[in-house]
N, C-alpha and C positions, 0 to 999 in steps of 0.2 A: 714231323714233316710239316711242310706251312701249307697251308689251307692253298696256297695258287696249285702246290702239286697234287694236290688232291681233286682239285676241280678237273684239272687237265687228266691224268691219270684214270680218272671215273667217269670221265666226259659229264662234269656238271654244266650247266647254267648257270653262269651269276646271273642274276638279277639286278642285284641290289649292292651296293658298299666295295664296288670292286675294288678301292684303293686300302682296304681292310684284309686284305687276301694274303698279307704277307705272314700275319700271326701264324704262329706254333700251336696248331691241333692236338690237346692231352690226352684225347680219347674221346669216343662217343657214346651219345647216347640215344636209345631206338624208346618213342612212346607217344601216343597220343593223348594221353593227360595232361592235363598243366598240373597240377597237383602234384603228381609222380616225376614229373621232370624236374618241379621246385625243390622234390625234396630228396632226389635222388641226383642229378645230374653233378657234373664237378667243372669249374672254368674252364674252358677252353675246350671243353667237350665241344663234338661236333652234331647236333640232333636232327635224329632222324622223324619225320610225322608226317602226318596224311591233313591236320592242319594246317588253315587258309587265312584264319581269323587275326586282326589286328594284335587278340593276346598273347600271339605267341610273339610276337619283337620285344613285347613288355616283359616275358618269363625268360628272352635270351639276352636281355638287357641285364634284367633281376640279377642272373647267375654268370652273367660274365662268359657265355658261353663262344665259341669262335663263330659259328654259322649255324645256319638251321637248311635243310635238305629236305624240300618236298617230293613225296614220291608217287608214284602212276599219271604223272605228265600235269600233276596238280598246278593250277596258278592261284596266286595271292591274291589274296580283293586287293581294290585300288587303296585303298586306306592301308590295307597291310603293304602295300609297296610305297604310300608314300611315307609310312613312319619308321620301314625300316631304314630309308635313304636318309630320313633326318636322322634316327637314332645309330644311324651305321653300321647297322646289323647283315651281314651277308646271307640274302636269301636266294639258295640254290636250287634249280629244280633239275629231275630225272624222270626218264621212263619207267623207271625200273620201279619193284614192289618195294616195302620198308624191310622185307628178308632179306631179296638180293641186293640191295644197298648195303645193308647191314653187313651179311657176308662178303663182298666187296671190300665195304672200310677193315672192316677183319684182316681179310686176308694181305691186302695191299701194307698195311700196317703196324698187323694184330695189336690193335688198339684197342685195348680194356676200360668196359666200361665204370 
C-alpha cells in the first residue's frame, strides 16, 4: 500500500516530504532505539517512535526506510523538521500510543515487521 493511503487511512500528519508519499510501505517497524531499528528494521519499513531527535531522519535515511510516525501527539525539534524536509524523509505524527498505531498498521495491512 503507498504510504499516501496509509496517512489518509490512519489519519497521519505529514509533516514533512509530502511529495515522497507515493512510495510502497514493506512493513513496519515499532522502537525507540536507534541501535534496534539500525539493525532490525527492513527498507521501506514504516517506524514507529516516541523520538524527536534530529537522529532519527539520519537512521531513516541509513535504512531506506518509507517514513517515520511519532506517536502521543509528539512534535519534531526544529532541526529534526528542517533535516527531514532536506533529506526527504516523511515525518508523520498521531495521537495515538506506539501500540495502537502499531495494531492499526497491523490490521489495516497486516504488515510484518
Amino acid at each position: 500500500m503507498k504510504l499516501k493511503d496509509i496517512i489518509e487511512q490512519l489519519n497521519l500528519k505529514a509533516l514533512t516530504a509530502q511529495e515522497k508519499c507515493d512510495v510502497e510501505a514493506s512493513g513496519g517497524y515499532t522502537s525507540d532505539l536507534l541501535s534496534d531499528v539500525i539493525a532490525n528494521s527492513k527498507e521501506k519499513n514504516v517506524w514507529v517512535t516516541l523520538q524527536t531527535h534530529p537522529n532519527i531522519v539520519a537512521v531513516a535515511k541509513l535504512k531506506d526506510l518509507a517514513a517515520i510516525i511519532l506517536v502521543n501527539n509528539r512534535m519534531p525539534e526544529a532541526e529534526t523538521l528542517k533535516k527531514a524536509e532536506e533529506e526527504k524523509v516523511p515525518l508523520l505524527t498521531t495521537g495515538n500510543s506506539a501500540f495502537v498505531i502499531s495494531g492499526k498498521l497491523y490490521a489495516l495491512l497486516g504488515l510484518k515487521g
